[in-house]
C-alpha positions in Angstrom: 0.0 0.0 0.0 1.4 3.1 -1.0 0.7 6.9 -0.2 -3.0 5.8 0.8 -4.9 9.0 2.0 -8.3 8.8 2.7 -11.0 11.6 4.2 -13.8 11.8 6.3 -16.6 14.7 6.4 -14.6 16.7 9.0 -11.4 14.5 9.8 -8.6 13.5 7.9 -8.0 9.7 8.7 -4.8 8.9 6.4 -2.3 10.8 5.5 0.2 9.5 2.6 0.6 5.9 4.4 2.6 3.3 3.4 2.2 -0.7 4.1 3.9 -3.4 3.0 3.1 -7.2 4.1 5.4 -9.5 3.3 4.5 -13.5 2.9 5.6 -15.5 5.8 5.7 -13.0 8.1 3.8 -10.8 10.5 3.5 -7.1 10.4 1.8 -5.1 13.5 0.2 -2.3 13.7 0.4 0.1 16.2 -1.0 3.2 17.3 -3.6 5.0 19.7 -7.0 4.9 19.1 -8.1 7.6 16.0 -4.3 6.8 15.1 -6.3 5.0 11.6 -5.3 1.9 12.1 -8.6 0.5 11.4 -9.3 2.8 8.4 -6.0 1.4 6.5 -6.9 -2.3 6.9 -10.4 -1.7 6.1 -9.1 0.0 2.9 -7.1 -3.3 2.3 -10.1 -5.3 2.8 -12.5 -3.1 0.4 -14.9 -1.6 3.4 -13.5 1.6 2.1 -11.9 3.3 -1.1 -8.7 5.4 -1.0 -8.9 9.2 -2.1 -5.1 8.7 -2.9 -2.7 5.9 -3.3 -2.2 2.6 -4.7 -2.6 -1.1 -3.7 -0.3 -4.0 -5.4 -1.1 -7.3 -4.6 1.2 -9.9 -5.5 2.9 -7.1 -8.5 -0.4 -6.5 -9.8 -1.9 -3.1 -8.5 -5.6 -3.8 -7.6 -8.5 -1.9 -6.6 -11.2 -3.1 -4.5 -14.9 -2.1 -4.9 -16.2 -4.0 -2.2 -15.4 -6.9 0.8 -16.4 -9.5 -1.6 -13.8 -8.5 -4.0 -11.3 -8.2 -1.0 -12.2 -11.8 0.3 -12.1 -13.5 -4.0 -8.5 -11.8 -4.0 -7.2 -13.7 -0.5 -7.7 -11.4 2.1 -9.5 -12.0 5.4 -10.2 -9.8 7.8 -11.2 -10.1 11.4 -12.7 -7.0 12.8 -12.0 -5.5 16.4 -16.6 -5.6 16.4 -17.8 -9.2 16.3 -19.0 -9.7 13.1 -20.9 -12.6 13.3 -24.9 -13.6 13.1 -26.1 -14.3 16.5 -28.9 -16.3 15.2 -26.8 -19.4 13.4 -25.0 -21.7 14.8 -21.1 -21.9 15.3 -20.5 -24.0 12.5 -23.3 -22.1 9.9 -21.1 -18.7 10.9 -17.8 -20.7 10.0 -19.3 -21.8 6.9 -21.0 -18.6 5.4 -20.1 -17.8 1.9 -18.7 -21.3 1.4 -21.4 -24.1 2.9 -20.6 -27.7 1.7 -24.0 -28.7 -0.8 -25.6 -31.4 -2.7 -28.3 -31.0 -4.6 -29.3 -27.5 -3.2 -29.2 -28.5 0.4 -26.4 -28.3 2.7 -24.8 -31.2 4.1 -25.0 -30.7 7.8 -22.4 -33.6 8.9 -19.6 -32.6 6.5 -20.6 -28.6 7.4 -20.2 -29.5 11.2 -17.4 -31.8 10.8 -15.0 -29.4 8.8 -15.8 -26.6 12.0 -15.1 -29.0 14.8 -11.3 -29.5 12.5 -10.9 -25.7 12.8 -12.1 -25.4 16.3 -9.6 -28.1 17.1 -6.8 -26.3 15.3 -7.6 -23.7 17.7 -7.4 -25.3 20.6 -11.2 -24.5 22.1 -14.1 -26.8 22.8 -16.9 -24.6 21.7 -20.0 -27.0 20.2 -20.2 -26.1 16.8 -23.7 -26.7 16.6 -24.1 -24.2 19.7 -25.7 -20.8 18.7 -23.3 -17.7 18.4 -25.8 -15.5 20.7 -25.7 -17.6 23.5 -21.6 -17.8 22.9 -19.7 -15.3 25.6 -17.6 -12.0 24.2 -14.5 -14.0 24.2 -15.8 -17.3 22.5 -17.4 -15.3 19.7 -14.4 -13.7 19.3 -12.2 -17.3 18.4 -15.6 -17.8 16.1 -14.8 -15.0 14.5 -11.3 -15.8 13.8 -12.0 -19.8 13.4 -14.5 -17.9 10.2 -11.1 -16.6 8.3 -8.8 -19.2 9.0 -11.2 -21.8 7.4 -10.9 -19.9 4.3 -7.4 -19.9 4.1 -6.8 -16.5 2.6 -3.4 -15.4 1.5 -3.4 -12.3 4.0 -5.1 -12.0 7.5 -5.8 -8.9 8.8 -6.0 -9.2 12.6 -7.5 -6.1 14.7 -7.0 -6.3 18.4 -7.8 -10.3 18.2 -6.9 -10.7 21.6 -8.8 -8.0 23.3 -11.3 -10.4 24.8 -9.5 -13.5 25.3 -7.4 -14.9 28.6 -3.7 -15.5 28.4 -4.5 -19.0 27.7 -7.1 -18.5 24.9 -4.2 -16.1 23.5 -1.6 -18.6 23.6 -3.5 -21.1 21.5 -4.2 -18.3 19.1 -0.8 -17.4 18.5 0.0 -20.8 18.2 -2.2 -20.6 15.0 -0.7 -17.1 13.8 2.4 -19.1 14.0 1.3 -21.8 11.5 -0.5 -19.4 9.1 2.8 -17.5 9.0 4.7 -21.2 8.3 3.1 -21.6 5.3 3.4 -18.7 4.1 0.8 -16.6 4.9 0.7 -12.7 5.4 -0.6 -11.4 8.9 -0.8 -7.8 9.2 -1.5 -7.4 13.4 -3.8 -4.6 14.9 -3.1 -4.8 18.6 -2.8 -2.2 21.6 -1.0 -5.2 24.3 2.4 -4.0 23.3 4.2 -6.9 24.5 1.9 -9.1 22.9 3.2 -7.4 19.5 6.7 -7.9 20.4 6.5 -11.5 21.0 4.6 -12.3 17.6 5.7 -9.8 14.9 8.8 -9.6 12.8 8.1 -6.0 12.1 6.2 -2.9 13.5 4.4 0.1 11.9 3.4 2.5 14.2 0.9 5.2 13.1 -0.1 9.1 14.8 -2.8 11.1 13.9 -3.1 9.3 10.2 0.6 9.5 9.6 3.1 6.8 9.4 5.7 7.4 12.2 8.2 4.4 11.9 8.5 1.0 10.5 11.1 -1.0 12.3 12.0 -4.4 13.0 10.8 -5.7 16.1 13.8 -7.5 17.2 15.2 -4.8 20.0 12.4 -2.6 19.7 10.8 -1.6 23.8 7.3 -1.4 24.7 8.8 2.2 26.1 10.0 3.2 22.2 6.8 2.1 20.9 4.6 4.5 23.4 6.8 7.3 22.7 6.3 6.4 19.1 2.8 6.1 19.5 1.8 9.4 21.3 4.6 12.0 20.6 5.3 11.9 24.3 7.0 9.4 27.2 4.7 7.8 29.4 6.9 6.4 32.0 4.2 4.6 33.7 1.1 3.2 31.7 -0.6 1.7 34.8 0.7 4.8 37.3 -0.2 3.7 41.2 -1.3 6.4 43.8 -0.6 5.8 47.6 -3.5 6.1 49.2 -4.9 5.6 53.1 -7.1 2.0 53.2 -10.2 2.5 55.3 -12.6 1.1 57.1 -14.6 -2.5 54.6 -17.2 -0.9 52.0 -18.3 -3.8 50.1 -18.2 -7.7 51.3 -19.7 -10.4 49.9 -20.0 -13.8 51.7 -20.9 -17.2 50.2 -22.0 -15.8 46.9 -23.6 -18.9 44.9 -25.5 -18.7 41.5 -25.7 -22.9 40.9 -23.6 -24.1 37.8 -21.8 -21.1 37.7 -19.9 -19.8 40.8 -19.9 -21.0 44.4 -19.0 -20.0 48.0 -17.2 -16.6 47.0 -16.2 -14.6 49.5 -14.5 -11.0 49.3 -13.7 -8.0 50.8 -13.0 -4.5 49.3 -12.2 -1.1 51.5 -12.5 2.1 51.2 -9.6 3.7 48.9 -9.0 0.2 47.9 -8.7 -0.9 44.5 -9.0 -5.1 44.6 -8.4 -7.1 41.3 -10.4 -10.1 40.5 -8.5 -12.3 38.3 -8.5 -15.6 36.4 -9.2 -17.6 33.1 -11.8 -16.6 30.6 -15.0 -18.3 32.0 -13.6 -18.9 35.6 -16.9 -16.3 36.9 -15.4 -12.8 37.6 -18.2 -11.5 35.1 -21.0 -13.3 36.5 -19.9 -12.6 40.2 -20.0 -9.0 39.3 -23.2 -9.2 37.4 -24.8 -10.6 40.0 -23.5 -8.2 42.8 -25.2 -5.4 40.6 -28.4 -7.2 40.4 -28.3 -8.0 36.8 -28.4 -11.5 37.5 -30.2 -13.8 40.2 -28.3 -15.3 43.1 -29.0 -18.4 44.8 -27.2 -18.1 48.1 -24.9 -15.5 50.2 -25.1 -12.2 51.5 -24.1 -8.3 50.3 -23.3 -6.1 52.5 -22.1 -2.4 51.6 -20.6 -0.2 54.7 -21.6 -2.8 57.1 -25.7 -3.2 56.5 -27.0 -6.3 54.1 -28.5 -5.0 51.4 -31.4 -7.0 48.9 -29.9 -6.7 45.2 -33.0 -7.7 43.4 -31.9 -5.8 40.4 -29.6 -2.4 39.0 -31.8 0.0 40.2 -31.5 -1.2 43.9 -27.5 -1.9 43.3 -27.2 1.9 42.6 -29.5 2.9 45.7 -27.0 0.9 47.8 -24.2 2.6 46.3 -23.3 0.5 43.5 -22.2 1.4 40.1 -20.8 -0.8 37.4 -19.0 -0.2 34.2 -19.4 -3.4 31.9 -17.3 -5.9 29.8 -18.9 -5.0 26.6 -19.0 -0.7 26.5 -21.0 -1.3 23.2 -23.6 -3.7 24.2 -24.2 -2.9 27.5 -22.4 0.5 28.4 -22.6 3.0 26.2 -26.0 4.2 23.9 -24.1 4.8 20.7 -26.8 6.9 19.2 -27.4 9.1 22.1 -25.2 12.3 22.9 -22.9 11.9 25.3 -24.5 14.5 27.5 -27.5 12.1 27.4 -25.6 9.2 28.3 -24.1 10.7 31.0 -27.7 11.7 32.9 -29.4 8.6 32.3 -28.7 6.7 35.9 -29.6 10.2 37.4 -32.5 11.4 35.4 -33.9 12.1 38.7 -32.0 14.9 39.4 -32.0 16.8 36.1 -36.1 16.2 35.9 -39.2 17.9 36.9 -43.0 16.3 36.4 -41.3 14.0 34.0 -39.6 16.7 31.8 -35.3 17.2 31.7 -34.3 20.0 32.5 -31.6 20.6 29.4 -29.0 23.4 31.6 -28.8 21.1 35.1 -28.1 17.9 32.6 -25.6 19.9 30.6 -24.1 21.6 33.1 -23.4 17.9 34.5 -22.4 15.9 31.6 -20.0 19.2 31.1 -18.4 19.2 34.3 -18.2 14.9 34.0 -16.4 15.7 30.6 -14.0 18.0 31.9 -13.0 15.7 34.9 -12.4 12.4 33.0 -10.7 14.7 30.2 -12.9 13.2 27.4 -11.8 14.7 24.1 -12.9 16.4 22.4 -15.3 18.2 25.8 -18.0 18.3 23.1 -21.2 16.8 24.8 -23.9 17.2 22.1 -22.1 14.8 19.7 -23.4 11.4 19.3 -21.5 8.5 21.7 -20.9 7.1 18.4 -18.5 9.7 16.7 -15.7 9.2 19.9 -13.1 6.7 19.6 -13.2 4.0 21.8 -10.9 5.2 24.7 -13.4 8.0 24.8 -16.8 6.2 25.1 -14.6 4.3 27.7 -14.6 7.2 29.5 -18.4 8.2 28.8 -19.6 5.3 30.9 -17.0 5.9 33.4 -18.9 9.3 33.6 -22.1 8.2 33.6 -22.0 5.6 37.1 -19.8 8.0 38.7 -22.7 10.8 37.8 -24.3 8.6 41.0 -21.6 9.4 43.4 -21.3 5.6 44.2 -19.2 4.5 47.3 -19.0 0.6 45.2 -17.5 1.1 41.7 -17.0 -2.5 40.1 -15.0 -2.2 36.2 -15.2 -5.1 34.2 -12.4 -5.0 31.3 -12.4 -1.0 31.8 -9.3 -1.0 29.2 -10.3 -3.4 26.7 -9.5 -2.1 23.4 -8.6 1.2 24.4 -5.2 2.7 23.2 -2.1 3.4 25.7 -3.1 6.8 26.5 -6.5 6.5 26.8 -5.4 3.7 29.1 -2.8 5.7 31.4 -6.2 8.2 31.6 -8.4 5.8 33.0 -6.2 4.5 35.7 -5.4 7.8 36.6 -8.8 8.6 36.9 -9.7 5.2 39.0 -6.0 6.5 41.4 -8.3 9.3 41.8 -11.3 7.7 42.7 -9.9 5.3 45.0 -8.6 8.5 46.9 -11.3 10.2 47.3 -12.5 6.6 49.4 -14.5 4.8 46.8 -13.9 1.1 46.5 -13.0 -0.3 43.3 -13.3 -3.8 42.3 -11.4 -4.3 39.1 -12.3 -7.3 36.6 -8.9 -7.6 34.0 -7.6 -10.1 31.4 -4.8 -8.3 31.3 -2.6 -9.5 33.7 0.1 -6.8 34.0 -2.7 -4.2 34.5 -4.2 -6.3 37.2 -0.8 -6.6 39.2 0.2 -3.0 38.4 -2.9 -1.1 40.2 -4.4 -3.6 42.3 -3.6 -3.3 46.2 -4.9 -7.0 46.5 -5.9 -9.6 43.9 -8.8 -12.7 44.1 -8.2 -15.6 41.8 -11.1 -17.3 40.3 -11.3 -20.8 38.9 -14.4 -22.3 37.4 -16.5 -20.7 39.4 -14.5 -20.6 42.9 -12.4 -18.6 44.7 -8.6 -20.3 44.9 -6.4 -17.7 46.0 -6.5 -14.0 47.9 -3.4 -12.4 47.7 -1.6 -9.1 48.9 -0.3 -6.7 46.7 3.8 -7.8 48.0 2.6 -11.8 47.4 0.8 -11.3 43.6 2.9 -12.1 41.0 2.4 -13.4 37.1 3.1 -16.8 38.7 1.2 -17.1 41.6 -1.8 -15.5 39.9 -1.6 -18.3 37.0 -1.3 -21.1 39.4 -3.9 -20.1 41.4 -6.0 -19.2 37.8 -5.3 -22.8 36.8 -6.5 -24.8 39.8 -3.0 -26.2 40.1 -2.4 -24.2 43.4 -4.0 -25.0 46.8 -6.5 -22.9 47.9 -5.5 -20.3 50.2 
């Protein structure tokens, strides 16, 4: 790819960029979010058409009209949204576009048997006559890449593959990148987990603001060059950790059941204190926090927040109590794209910006405004749609919008999934902050680094119980993945 440029009604996403992929190896791409990252690859894979610049493919400069002509020309693309029909099953969604036939109908054994091959390639046991809907986040995700690979394209775009999986789940994927690359396949890498890009790429391209910065070999390059790369600036610490005083217990749970999928759990988080909650993809930190914040049922154990039980029959009685959370999946379940951010931000306190059912506009902009400015959400503008921010950005617009109810509880599932490194060094700042001012965070992470880095203690789940609790002097990668794993003794 050469000198691609490509506009937008009021941003200029590409400047003059240049890409070259090279069979048998992989190339990553770096850069914060807006960077346009994604707007180059989905240039590559026919999404969109460049206002300037060439493609060659192979010697042969090509043009592509549309994703069909992308995919007839080798390329495969998984994108960073699941792209997948919740409706079929896992084996129909592998199969689109190419489903084995005889005599106009499609032959379900040999359909089902070539997804369990690919499934198996990929080291995970998901049914492949299960339906993608009832699949979790990070399971749809391997679907999604499990879809390409059975094609076997000639070039796979990756963008941020991993963003949902565990350290495990990632392993096995890599271990797939790593045959695709043996035989001579081109992977071009989206990813912001920095060391994750150094351990699997032969080269780096890092992108700023539409521009290409640097393309370098990644054999001696630093995560450290990279940021400084990445956002003009050195950020010394991505994950920086504030001392601040421990109080008195805010939240506890005890014996927390839901049957079939968690039991016994038991946990304590004070005020000022920022706990982690770690383990595998599908070991239960989701569902335990889900079910603290009343989203789903329990069947056994208490809640108590600043001593009293409390009765979490659903969200609405979670935030009465004090309880805010910020969830896995922003887009799903976080954020209402289509509303304005200044709308977003009022919606868990419509109460107070409301009179005989009617919002009052100046209380709830005056709020969203002053939210903006304190989580340093760029660009301040609250009457744009949630959609038009990048994602670090709508991160921070459901951050906005629980701490709008002043909670003393503030639980964060995945709170830096897919988010760039600055947007990331933001939002811990901003959760330092919190956990300063006394609020109690609970902190949900696949990203282990992160979870050691801020967390003052960390809680290790495995399928579904509680097998380690650990001080902040005592948690290390190893201890956390042996406790993760089950192959630790309880403690």
């Amino acid at each position: 790819m050469e000198g691609i440029t490509k506009a937008f009604p009021g941003v200029k996403a590409l400047t003059d960029v240049d890409l070259t992929a090279r069979a048998g190896e992989v190339h990553a791409i770096v850069g914060e979010n807006g960077a346009g990252k994604s707007t180059l690859m989905k240039i590559l894979a026919g999404v969109h058409t460049p206002d300037e610049g060439t493609i060659t493919l192979d010697g042969e400069q090509v043009r592509f009209g549309s994703p069909l002509e992308a995919k007839q020309n080798g390329i495969g693309m998984v994108y960073q949204e699941i792209n997948l029909v919740p409706d079929l099953s896992v084996a129909e969604n592998i199969g689109l576009g190419n489903m084995p036939a005889s005599g106009g109908m499609i032959r379900r054994k040999a359909l089902h048997d070539r997804a369990r091959e690919v499934l198996e390639e990929l080291h995970t046991r998901i049914p492949p006559q299960e339906l993608v809907g009832r699949l979790s986040v990070s399971q749809q995700q391997l679907v999604e890449i499990a879809k390409i690979y059975a094609r076997q394209p000639r070039i796979v775009v990756l963008d941020e593959p991993t963003s949902s999986l565990s350290h495990h789940e990632a392993e096995a994927l890599f271990a797939v990148v790593e045959r695709m690359r043996n035989s001579g396949i081109a992977i071009i890498y989206i990813s912001h987990r920095l060391r994750e890009v150094l351990e699997i790429s032969d080269r780096v391209t890092v992108l700023r603001d539409g521009r290409m910065i640097d393309c370098r070999s990644a054999q001696g390059l630093t995560p450290k060059e990279m940021i400084s790369l990445m956002v003009g600036r050195d950020l010394d610490d991505v994950f920086p950790k504030q001392a601040v005083e421990i109080g008195e217990p805010v939240l506890e749970v005890r014996g927390l059941t839901r049957l079939g999928v968690f039991e016994d759990v038991s946990l304590t988080v004070r005020a000022g204190e920022i706990v982690g909650l770690a383990g595998l993809v599908g070991a239960g930190r989701t569902e335990v926090a889900r079910a603290i914040f009343g989203l789903d049922r329990l069947d056994a154990g208490q809640i108590l927040v600043g001593g009293e039980e409390i009765r979490v029959r659903s969200p609405r009685s979670a935030v009465r109590a004090g309880i805010a959370y910020v969830p896995e999946d922003r887009k799903r379940d976080g954020v209402a794209l289509s509303l304005t951010v200044k709308d977003n931000i009022a919606l868990p306190v419509l109460h107070r910006v409301s009179t005989l059912g009617w919002v009052l506009r100046r209380p709830e902009r005056e709020l969203a405004q002053q939210k903006a400015e304190d989580l340093h959400i760029s660009p301040p503008v609250v009457d744009r749609p949630a959609a038009t921010f990048s994602g670090g950005n709508q991160q921070k617009v459901v951050l906005a919008k629980w701490l709008a109810t002043n909670p003393k509880v503030l639980i964060l599932d995945e709170p830096t999934r897919g988010v760039d490194v600055g947007a990331k060094a933001d939002i811990h700042t901003i959760i330092g902050e919190l956990a300063a001012q006394g609020v109690a965070v609970l902190m949900i992470s696949s990203e282990l680094p992160e979870v050691l880095a801020v967390s003052d203690r960390v809680y290790v789940l495995h399928e579904g119980r509680l097998t380690a609790e650990l001080s902040r002097d005592d948690a290390d990668e190893e201890s956390v993945m042996t406790a993760a794993t089950g192959e630790g003794a309880a403690a």
